[in-house]
MMTF fields as JSON, N, C-alpha, C and O atoms, coordinates in Angstrom:
{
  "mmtfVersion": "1.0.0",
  "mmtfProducer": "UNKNOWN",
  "numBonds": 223,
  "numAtoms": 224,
  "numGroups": 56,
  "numChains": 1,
  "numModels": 1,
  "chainsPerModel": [1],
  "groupsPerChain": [56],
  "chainIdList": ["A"],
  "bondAtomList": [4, 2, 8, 6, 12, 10, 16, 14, 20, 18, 24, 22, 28, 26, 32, 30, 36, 34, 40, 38, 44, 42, 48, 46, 52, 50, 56, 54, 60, 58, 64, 62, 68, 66, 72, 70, 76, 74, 80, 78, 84, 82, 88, 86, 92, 90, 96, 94, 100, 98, 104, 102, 108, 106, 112, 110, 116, 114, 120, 118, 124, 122, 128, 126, 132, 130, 136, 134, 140, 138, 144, 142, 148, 146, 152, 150, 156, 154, 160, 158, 164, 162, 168, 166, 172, 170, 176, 174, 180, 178, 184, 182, 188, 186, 192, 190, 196, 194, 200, 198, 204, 202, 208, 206, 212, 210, 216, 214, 220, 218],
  "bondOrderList": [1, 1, 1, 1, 1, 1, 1, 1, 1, 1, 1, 1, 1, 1, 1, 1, 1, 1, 1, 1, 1, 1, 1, 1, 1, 1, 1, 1, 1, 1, 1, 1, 1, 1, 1, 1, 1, 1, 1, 1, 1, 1, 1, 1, 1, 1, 1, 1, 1, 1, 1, 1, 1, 1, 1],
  "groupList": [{"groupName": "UNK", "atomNameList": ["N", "CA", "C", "O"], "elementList": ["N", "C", "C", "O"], "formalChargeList": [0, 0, 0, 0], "bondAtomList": [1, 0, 2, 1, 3, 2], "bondOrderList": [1, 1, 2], "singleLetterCode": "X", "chemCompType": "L-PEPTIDE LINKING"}],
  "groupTypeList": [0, 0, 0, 0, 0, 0, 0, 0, 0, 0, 0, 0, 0, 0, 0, 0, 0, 0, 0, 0, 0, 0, 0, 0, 0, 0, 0, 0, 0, 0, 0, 0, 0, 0, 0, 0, 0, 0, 0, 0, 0, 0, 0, 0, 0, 0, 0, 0, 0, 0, 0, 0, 0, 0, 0, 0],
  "groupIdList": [1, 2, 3, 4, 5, 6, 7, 8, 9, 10, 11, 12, 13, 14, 15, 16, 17, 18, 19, 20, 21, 22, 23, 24, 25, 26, 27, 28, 29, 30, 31, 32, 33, 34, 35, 36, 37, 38, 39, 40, 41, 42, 43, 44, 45, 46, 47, 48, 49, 50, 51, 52, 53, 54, 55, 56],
  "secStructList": [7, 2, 2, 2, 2, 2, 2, 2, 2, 2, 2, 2, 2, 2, 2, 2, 2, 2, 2, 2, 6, 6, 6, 7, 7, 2, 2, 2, 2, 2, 2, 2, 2, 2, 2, 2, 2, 2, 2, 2, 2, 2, 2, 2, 2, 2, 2, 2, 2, 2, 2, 2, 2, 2, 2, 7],
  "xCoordList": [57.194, 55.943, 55.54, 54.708, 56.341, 55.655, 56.453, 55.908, 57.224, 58.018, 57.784, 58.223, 56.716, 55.94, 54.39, 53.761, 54.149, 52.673, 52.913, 52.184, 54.03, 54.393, 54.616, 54.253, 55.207, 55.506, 54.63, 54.731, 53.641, 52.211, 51.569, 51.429, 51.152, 50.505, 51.255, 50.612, 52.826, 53.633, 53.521, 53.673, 53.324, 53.62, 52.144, 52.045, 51.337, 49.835, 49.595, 48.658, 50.083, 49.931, 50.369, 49.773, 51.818, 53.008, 52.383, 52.649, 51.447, 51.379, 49.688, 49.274, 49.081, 47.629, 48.222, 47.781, 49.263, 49.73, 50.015, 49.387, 50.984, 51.943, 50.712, 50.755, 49.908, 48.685, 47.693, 47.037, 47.769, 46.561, 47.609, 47.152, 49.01, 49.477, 49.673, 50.685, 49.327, 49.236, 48.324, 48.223, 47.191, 45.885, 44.636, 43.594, 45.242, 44.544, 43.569, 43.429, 42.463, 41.046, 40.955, 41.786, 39.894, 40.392, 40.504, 41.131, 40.161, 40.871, 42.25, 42.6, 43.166, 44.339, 45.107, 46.314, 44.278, 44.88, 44.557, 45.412, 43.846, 43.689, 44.884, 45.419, 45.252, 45.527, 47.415, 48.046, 48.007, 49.375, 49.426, 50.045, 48.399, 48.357, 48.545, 49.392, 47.475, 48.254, 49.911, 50.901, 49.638, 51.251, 52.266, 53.032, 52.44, 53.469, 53.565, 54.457, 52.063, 52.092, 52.57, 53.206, 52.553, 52.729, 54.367, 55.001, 54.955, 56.197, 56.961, 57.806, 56.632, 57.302, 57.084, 57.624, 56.026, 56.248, 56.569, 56.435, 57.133, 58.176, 59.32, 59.567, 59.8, 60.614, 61.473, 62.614, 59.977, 59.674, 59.649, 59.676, 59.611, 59.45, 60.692, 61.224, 61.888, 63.059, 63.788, 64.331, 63.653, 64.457, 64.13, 64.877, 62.873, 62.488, 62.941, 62.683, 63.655, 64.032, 65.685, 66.232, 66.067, 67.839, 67.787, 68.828, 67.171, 67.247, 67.326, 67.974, 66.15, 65.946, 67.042, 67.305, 67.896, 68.677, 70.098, 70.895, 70.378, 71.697, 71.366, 72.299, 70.093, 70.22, 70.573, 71.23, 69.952, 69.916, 71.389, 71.624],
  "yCoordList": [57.62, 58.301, 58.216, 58.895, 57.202, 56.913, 58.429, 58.764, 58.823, 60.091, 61.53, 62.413, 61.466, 62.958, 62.694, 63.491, 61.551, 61.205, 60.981, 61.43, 60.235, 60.411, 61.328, 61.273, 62.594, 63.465, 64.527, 65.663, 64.008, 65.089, 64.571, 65.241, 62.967, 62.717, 62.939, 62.963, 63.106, 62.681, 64.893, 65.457, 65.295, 66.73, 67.435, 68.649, 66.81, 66.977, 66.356, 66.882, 65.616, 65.029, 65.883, 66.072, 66.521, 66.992, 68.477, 69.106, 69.177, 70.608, 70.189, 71.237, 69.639, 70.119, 69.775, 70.263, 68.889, 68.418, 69.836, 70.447, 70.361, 71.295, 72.692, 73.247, 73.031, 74.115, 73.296, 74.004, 72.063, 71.496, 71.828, 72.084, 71.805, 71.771, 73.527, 73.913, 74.197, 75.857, 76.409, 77.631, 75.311, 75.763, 76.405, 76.958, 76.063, 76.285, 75.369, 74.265, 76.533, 75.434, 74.353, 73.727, 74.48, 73.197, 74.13, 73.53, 75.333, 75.933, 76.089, 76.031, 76.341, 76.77, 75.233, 75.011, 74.508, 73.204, 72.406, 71.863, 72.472, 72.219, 73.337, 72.877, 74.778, 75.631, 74.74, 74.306, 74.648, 74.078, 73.111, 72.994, 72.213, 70.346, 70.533, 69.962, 71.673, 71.865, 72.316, 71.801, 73.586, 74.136, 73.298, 72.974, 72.824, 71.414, 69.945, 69.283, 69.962, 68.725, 69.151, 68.317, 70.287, 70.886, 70.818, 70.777, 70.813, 71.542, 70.247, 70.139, 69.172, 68.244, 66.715, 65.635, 67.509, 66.92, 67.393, 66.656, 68.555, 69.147, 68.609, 67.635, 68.594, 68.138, 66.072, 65.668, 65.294, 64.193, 64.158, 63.042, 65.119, 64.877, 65.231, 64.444, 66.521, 66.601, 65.208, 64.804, 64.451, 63.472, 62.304, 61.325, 62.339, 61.28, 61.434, 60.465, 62.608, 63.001, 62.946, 62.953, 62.897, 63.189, 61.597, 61.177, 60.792, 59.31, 58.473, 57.454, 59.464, 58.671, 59.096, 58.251, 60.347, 60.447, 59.967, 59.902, 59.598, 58.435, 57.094, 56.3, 56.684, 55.507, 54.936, 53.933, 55.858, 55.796, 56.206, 56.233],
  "zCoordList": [88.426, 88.667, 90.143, 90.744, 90.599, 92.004, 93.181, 94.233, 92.866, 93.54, 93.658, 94.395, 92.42, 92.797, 93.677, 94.374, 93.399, 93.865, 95.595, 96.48, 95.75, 97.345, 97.808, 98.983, 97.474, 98.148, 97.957, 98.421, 97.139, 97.471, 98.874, 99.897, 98.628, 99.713, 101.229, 102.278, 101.142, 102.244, 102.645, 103.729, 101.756, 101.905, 102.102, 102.28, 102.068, 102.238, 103.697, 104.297, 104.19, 105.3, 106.405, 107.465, 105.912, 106.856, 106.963, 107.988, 105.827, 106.244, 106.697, 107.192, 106.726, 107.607, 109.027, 110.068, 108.958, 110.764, 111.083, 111.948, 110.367, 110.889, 111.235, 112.333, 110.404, 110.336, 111.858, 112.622, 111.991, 113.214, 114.477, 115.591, 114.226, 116.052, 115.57, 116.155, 115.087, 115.177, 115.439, 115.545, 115.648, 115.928, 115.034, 115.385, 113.604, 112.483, 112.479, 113.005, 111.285, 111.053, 109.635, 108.977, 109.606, 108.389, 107.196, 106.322, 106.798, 106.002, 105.508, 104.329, 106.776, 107.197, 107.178, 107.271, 107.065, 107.061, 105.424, 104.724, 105.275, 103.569, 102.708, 101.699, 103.157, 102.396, 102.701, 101.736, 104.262, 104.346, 103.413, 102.355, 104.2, 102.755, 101.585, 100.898, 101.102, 99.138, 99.01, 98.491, 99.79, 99.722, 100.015, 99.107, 101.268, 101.283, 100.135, 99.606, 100.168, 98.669, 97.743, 97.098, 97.29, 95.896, 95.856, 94.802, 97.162, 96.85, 96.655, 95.766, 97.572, 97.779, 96.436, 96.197, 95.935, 94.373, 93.709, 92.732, 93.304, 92.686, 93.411, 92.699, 93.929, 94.446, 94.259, 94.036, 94.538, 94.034, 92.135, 91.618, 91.426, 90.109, 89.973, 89.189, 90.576, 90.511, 90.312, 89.284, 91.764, 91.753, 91.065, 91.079, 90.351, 89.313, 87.872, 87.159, 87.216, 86.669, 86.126, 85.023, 87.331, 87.973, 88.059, 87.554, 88.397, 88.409, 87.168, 86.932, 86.136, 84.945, 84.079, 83.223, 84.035, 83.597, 83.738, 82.801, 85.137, 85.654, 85.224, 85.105, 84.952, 84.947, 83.336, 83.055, 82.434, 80.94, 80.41, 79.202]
}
């Protein structure tokens, strides 16, 4: 559980950065933070998944 929850916060972090050095407002920066969080816990639930199944 801990692999989708990181890579929201780690993917929420990485897109308001990426929207703040583009010169976006905090709109444009809340809107990257979801989109990058979102993806990168999908991503994080992928490999929590693919893990629980090698290990069992």
């Amino acid at each position: 559980m801990i692999l989708p929850l990181t890579g929201l916060l780690i993917g929420g972090i990485w897109g308001a950065w990426r929207a703040r050095r583009r010169g976006g407002k905090v709109a444009d920066m809340a809107q990257w933070g979801a989109a990058h969080g979102i993806a990168l816990a999908v991503v994080g639930l992928f490999l929590l998944l693919l893990l629980s199944r090698l290990a069992a």
